[in-house]
C-alpha positions in Angstrom: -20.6 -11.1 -8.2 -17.1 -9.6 -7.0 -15.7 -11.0 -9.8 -18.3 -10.4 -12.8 -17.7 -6.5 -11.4 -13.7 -7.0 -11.6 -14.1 -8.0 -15.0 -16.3 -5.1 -16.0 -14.0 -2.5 -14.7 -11.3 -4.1 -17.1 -13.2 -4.1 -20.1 -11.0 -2.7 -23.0 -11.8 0.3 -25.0 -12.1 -1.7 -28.3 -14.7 -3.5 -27.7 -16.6 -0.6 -26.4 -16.0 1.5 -29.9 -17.2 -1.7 -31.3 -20.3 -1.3 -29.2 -20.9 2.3 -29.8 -20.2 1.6 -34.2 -22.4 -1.3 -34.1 -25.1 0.8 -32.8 -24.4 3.3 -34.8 -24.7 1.3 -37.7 -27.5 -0.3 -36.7 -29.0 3.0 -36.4 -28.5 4.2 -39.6 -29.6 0.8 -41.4 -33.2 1.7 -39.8 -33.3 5.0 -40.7 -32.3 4.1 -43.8 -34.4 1.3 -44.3 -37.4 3.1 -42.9 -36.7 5.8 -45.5 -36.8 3.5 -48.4 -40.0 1.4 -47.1 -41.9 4.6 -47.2 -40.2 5.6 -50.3 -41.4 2.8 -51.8 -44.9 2.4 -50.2 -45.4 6.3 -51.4 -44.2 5.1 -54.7 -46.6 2.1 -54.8 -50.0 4.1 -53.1 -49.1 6.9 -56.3 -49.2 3.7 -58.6 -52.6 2.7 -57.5 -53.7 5.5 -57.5 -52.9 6.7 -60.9 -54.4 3.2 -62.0 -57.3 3.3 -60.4 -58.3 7.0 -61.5 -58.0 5.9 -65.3 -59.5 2.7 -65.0 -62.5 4.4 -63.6 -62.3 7.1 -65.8 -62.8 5.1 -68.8 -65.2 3.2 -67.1 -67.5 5.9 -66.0 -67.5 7.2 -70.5 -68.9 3.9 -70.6 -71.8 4.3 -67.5 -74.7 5.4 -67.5 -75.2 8.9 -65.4 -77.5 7.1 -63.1 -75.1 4.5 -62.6 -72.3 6.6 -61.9 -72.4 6.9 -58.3 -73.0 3.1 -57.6 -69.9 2.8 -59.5 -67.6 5.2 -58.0 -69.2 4.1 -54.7 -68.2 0.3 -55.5 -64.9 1.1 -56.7 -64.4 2.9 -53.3 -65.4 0.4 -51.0 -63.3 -2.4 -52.8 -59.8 -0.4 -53.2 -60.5 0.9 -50.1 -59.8 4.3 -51.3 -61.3 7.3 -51.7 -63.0 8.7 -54.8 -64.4 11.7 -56.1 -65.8 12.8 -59.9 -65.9 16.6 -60.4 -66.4 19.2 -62.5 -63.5 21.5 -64.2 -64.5 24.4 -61.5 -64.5 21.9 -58.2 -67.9 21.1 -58.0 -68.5 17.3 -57.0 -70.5 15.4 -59.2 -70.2 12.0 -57.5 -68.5 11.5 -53.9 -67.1 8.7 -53.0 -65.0 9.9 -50.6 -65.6 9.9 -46.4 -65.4 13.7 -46.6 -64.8 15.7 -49.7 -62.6 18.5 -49.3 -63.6 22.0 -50.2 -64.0 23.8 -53.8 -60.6 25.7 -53.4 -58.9 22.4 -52.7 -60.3 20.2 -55.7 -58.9 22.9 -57.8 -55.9 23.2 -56.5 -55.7 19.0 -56.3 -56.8 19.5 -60.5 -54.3 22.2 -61.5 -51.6 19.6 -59.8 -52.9 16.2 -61.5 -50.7 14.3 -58.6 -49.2 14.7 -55.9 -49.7 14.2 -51.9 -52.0 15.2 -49.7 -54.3 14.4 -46.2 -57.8 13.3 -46.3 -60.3 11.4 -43.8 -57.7 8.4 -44.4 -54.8 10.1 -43.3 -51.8 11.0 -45.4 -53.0 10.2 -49.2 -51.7 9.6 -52.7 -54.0 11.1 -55.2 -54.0 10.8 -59.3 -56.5 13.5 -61.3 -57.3 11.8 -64.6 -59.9 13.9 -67.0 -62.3 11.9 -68.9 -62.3 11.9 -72.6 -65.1 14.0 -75.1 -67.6 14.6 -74.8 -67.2 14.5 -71.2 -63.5 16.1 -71.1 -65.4 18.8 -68.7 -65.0 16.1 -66.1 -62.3 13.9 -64.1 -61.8 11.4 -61.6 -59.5 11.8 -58.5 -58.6 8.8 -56.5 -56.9 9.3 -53.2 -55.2 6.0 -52.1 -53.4 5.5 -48.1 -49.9 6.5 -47.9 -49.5 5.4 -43.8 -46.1 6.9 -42.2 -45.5 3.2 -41.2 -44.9 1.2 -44.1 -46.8 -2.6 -43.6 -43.2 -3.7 -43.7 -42.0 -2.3 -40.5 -42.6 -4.7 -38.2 -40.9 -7.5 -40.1 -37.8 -4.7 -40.3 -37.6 -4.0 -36.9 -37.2 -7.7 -36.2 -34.6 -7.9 -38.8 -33.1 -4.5 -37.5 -33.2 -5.7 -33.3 -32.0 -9.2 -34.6 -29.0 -8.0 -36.1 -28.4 -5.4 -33.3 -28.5 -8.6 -31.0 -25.9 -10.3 -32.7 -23.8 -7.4 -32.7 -23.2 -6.1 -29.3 -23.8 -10.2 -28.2 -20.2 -10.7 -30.3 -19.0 -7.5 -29.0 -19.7 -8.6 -25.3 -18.3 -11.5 -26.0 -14.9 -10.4 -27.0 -15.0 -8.0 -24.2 -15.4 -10.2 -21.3 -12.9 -12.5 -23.0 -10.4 -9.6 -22.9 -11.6 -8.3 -19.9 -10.8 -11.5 -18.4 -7.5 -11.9 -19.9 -6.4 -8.8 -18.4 -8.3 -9.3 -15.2 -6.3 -12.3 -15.5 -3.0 -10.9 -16.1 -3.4 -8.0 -13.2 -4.3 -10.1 -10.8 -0.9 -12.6 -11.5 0.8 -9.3 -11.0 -1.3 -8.1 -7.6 -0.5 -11.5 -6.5 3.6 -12.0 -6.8 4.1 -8.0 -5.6 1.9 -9.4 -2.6 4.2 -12.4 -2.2 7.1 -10.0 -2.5 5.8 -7.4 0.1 5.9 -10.5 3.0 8.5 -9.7 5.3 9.9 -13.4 5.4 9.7 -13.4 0.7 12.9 -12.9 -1.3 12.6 -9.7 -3.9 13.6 -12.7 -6.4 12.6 -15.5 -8.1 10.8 -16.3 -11.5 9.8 -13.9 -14.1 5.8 -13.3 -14.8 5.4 -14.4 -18.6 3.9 -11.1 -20.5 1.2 -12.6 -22.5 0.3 -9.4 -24.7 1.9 -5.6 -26.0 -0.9 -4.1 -24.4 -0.3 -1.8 -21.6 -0.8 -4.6 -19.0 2.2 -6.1 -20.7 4.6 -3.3 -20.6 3.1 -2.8 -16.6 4.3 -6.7 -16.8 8.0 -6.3 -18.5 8.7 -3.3 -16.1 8.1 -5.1 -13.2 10.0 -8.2 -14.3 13.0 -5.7 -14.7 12.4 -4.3 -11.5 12.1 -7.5 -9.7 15.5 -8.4 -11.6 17.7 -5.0 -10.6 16.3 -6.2 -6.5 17.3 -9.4 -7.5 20.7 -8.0 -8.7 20.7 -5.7 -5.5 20.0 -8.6 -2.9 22.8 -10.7 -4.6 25.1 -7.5 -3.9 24.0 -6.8 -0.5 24.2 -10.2 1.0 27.6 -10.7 -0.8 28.9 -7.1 0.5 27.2 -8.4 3.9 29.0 -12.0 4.1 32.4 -9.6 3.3 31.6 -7.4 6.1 30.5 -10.2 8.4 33.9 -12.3 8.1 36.1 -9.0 8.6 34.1 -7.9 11.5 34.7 -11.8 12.4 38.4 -11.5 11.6 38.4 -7.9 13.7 37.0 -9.7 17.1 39.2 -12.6 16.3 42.5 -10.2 15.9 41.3 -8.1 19.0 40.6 -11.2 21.4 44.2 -12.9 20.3 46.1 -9.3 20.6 44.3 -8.6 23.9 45.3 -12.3 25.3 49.1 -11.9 24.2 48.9 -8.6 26.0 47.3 -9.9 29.1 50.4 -12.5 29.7 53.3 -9.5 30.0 50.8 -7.4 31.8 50.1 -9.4 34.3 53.8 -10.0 34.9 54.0 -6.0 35.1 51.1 -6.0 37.4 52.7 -8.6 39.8 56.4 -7.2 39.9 54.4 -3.8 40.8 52.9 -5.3 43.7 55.8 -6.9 44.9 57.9 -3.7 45.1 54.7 -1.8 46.4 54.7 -4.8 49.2 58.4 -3.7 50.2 58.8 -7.8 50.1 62.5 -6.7 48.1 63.5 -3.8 50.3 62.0 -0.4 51.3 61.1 1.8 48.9 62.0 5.9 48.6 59.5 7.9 47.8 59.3 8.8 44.5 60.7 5.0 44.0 57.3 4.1 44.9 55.3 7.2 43.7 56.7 5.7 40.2 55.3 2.2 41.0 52.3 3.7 42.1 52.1 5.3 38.6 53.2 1.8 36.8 50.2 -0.3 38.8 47.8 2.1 37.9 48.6 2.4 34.6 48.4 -1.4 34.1 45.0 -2.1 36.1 43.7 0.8 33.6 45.4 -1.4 30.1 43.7 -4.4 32.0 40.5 -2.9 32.3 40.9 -2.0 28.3 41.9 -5.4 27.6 39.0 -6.8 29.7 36.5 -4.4 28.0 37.8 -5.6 24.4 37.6 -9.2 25.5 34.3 -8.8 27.1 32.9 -7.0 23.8 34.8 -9.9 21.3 33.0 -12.6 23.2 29.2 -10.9 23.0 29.6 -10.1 19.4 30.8 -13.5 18.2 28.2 -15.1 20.8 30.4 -16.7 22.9 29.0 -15.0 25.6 26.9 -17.0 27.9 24.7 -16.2 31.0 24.9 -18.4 33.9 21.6 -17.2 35.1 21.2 -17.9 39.0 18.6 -16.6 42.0 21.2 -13.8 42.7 21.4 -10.8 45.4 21.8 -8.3 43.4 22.2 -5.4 46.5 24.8 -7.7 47.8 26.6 -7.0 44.5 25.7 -3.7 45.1 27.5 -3.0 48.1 30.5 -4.8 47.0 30.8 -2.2 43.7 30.4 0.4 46.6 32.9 -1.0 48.8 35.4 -1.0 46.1 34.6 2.6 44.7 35.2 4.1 47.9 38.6 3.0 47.4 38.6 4.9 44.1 37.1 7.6 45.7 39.2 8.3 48.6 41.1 11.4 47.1 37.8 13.0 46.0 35.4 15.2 48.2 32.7 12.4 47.2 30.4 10.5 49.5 29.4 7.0 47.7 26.5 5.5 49.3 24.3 2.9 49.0 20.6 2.5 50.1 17.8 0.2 49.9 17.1 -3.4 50.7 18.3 -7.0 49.4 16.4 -7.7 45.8 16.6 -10.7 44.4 17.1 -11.1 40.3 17.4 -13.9 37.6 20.8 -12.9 36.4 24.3 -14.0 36.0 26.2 -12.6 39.2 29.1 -12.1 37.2 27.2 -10.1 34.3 25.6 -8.0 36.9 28.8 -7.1 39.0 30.1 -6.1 35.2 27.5 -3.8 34.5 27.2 -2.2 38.0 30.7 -1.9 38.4 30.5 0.0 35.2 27.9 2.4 35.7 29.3 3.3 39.2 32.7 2.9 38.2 32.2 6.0 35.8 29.9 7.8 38.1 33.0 7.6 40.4 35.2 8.9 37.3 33.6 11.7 36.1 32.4 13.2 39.7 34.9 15.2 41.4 32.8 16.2 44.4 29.6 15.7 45.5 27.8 12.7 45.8 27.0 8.7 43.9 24.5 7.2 45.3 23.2 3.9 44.3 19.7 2.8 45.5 17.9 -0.8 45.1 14.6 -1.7 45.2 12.5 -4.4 44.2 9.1 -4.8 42.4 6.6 -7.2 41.4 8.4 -8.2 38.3 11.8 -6.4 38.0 14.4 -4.9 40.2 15.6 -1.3 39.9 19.0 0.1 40.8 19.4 3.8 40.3 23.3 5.2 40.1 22.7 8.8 40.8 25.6 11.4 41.0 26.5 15.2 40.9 28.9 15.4 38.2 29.0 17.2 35.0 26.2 15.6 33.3 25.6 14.4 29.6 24.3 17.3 26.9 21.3 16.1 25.4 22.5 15.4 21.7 25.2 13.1 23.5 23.2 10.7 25.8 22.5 8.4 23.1 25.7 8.7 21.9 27.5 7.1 24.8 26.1 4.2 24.8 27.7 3.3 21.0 31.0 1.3 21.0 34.3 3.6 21.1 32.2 6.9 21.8 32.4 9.1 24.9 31.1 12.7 25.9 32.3 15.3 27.1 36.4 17.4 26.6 39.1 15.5 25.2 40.1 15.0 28.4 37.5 13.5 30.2 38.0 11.2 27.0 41.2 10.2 27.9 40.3 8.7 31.0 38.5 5.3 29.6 37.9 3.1 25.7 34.7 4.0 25.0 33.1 0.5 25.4 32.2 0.3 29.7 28.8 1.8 28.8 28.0 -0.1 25.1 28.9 -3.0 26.9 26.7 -2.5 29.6 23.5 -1.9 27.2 23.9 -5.5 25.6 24.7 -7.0 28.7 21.2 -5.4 30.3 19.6 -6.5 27.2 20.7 -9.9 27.3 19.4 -10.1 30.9 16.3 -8.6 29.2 16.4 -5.8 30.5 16.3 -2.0 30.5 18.7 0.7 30.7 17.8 5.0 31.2 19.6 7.9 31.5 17.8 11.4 32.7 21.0 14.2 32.7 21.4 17.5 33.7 24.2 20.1 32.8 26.2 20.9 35.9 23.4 18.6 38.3 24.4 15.6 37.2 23.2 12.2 35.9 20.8 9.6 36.8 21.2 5.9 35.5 18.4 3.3 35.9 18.6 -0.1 35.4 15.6 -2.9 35.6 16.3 -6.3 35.5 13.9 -9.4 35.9 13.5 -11.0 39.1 11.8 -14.3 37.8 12.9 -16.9 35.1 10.6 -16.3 31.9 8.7 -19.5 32.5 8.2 -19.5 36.4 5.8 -16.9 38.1 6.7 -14.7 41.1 9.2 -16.1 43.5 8.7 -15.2 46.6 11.8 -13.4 48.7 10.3 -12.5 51.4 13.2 -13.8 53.7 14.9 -10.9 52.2 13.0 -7.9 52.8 13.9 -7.7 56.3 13.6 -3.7 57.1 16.8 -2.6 56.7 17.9 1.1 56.5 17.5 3.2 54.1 20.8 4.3 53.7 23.7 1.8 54.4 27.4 2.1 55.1 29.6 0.1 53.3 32.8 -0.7 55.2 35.9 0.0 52.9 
C-alpha cells in the first residue's frame, strides 16, 4: 500500500495531460456523435413523415368519405404516428391523432408545410401535403417521433465508454511504468546519500548510473559530481593529514632527541653545582655561592622544561604507559606538600594539606606528575596567602582540591591554560614556566579517566579539582576501610 502511494506521488505530468486530452477527446466524440445521431434520426422521422403524408394523401382521393377515417385511423396505428386531415381554415375533418392541436396551430403547421414541432408523442416531425382536385381544399399532416435520444445511443455510449477505457487504461499504464522508473531512480539516490550520511561510510565510491534527461537525472548527475568534488576533498584532506601527521611525528621525534642531548650536559651542570654548594672543594664567598645558587636554579628550571617536553613527546606519540596500581594518593599528597614548602619558604604562604588517606587506581608516578603540577604553580603564582590541598574519597572517585589566594585566571583565559605552550596572565608571570605543566596534566587526568575543574576569581584566587577513579573499570568497589582511620582535618607536613 506504502508503495502503490509512493508510486502515485511520482506520477509524471505527461501522462496526466494524456489523461486530461483523452477525456477531452472522448468528450467531444460523444457530443459530437450524439449531435449527428439526432441529426440524422430528425432527418429520417422528416423522411417518414413526408412519405407517409403523400402516400395517404393519394390514398384518401382514392377513399371513399365514409372510409376515410378507418383509413387514417389504420395508417395511424401501423406507423405509429400521428395523423390528421383538415380543411384549408384548420378545421379537422378526420383525427387520427391522440390529441389534435388547436385551429391557430393547424394553420400555422399549414402555412409552414414542414417543420418541427411537440405533440402527445413528444417532439414530432410533421409533413403537410394538400390533396389534389377536386379535393385541393384539403390535406394531410402526419406528425412522426423525433425522441431527443436517438435508438442508437446506447450502442454509442458503449462504443464511447469502451474507447474511454482503453484510453486512460494505456495512459495508466505508462504512468505507473514511469512513475515507477522514477520511484525507482529516487529511491537509488535516497539510498546511497543514506549510506553516505553513516558516520563510519566514505563520501566516495561508485557513480549512480543516470538512466534518463529528465529532472531525476540531472538531480542524479549533480550529485555524482558532488559525491566526486568530496571524493576529491577526502583524497586532499587525508593526504594534507598523513603530511601533517609525520611532521608533528618528526617535531616530537626532534624535541625528545634535542631534549635528551640536553639532559647529558645538564645534568653535569647540575652536579658540579651541587658539589660547590656542598663546599666538598673549599668554602665558598658569598656571592661565590649566591652565583651557584643562581646556576642550580636555573638548571632544575631547564630540567623541568626538558622533563615537561619529554613527558608531552612520549603521550603524543603513545609511548606513554600507565602502570596502574592500588595507590595512596594523600600520601602523594603530602609529599608534593612537603616539597613545596621548600619552594615556599621565602613567601608569606602557608601550604597545607587536609583530609584523609584515599585510595585510587592510578599510576603513582602519573599522579605525583600532575599534583606536583597543579601545586607546583599554585606555589608559583601565589605570593602570599594560602594553598591548600584537600583529599577526600567517595563511592567511586577521589577528589583533591588545590585551592589558593593568588591572582586568579580572567574568565576568557581559563580554558586557555590548559592548551600546550599557552599561559595567563603579564608577560612576566609568563616567564616563569613553558606553557605545558597544566596541558600535560589534562591528558594525564584523562588517561586516568578522569576529570579536571577550575572555578577562578580575580584577586581571590583559584580553585583546581581533580577526580580520579578509585576502582579498576572491571572490579566493583574496593573496600579501604583500613585507611579511613580519623585523622585530622588539617595535617602538618614536616619539611
Amino acid at each position: 500500500m506504502t508503495e502503490r502511494r509512493n508510486l502515485l506521488l511520482f506520477l509524471p505530468l505527461t501522462p496526466a495531460v494524456v489523461v486530461l486530452v483523452g477525456m477531452a477527446a472522448v468528450l467531444a466524440v460523444g457530443l459530437v456523435a450524439t449531435a449527428q445521431l439526432r441529426s440524422e434520426s430528425d432527418a429520417a422521422a422528416s423522411l417518414r413523415s413526408e412519405v407517409l403524408s403523400r402516400a395517404l394523401a393519394a390514398r384518401l382521393r382514392a377513399t371513399a368519405l365514409s372510409d376515410r377515417l378507418e383509413v387514417v385511423e389504420r395508417a395511424a396505428s401501423r406507423s405509429g404516428a400521428e395523423i390528421l386531415l383538415v380543411g384549408f381554415e384548420g378545421d379537422v375533418v378526420v383525427d387520427g391523432s391522440l390529441s389534435a392541436p388547436p385551429r391557430e396551430a393547424i394553420v400555422s403547421l399549414l402555412l409552414q408545410g414542414e417543420g418541427q414541432t411537440t405533440t402527445q408523442l413528444g417532439r414530432t416531425r410533421y409533413h403537410v401535403a394538400p390533396l389534389e382536385p377536386p379535393m385541393q381544399h384539403l390535406s394531410v399532416i402526419a406528425f412522426v417521433p423525433a425522441p431527443n435520444a436517438p435508438h442508437a445511443m446506447p450502442g454509442l455510449v458503449r462504443a464511447v465508454a469502451v474507447f474511454a477505457f482503453l484510453l486512460i487504461g494505456a495512459a495508466t499504464a505508462v504512468a505507473l511504468a514511469l512513475a515507477r522508473d522514477v520511484h525507482s531512480d529516487i529511491a537509488t539516490l535516497q539510498r546511497r546519500i543514506t549510506e553516505l550520511a553513516r558516520a563510519e561510510a566514505a563520501p566516495a565510491g561508485k557513480p549512480i548510473p543516470v538512466r534518463g534527461i529528465d529532472e531525476v537525472g540531472v538531480l542524479t548527475s549533480a550529485f555524482n559530481v558532488l559525491v566526486e568534488r568530496f571524493a576529491r576533498a577526502e583524497r586532499q584532506y587525508r593526504s594534507d593529514l598523513g603530511r601533517a601527521l609525520t611532521y608533528d611525528r618528526d617535531r616530537s621525534a626532534f624535541l625528545a632527541a634535542l631534549s635528551h642531548e640536553l639532559r647529558t650536559p645538564l645534568n653535569s651542570i647540575l652536579g658540579f653545582a651541587d658539589v660547590l654548594l656542598s663546599e666538598a672543594e673549599g668554602p665558598l664567598g658569598t656571592e661565590g655561592r649566591e652565583n651557584v645558587e643562581v646556576i642550580h636554579s636555573s638548571g632544575q628550571h631547564l630540567r623541568s622544561l626538558i622533563d615537561d617536553i619529554l613527558a608531552l613527546s612520549a603521550i603524543e606519540s603513545g609511548q606513554l604507559r600507565l602502570d596502574r596500581q592500588e595507590t595512596n594518593i594523600f600520601a602523594i599528597a603530602a609529599d608534593v606538600v612537603r616539597e613545596a614548602k621548600i619552594t615556599a619558604k621565602n613567601k608569606p604562604l602557608a601550604v597545607q594539606l587536609a583530609g584523609q588517606p584515599t585510595m585510587v587506581w592510578a599510576d603513582p608516578l602519573r599522579v605525583r606528575q600532575i599534583l606536583g603540577n597543579i601545586v607546583g604553580n599554585a606555589v608559583k603564582f601565589t605570593h602570599q596567602g594560602s594553598v591548600l590541598v584537600f583529599v577526600e574519597g567517595g563511592p567511586e572517585v577521589a577528589t583533591v582540591t588545590v585551592t589558593d589566594t593568588g591572582p586568579g585566571i580572567p574568565a576568557d583565559q581559563r580554558a586557555m591554560i590548559f592548551e600546550e605552550y599557552r599561559q595567563a596572565g603579564d608577560v612576566a608571570s609568563r616567564r616563569k614556566g613553558s606553557g605545558l605543566g597544566l596541558a600535560i596534566t589534562r591528558r594525564l587526568v584523562s588517561m586516568h579517566g578522569g576529570n579536571i575543574d577550575l572555578e577562578s576569581e580575580i584577586e581571590v584566587g583559584s580553585r583546581f579539582t581533580i577526580q580520579l577513579p578509585r576502582h579498576p573499570p572491571e572490579e566493583g568497589r574496593a573496600s579501604d576501610a583500613n585507611l579511613m582511620s580519623e585523622t585530622p582535618s588539617v595535617v602538618e607536613v614536616e619539611e
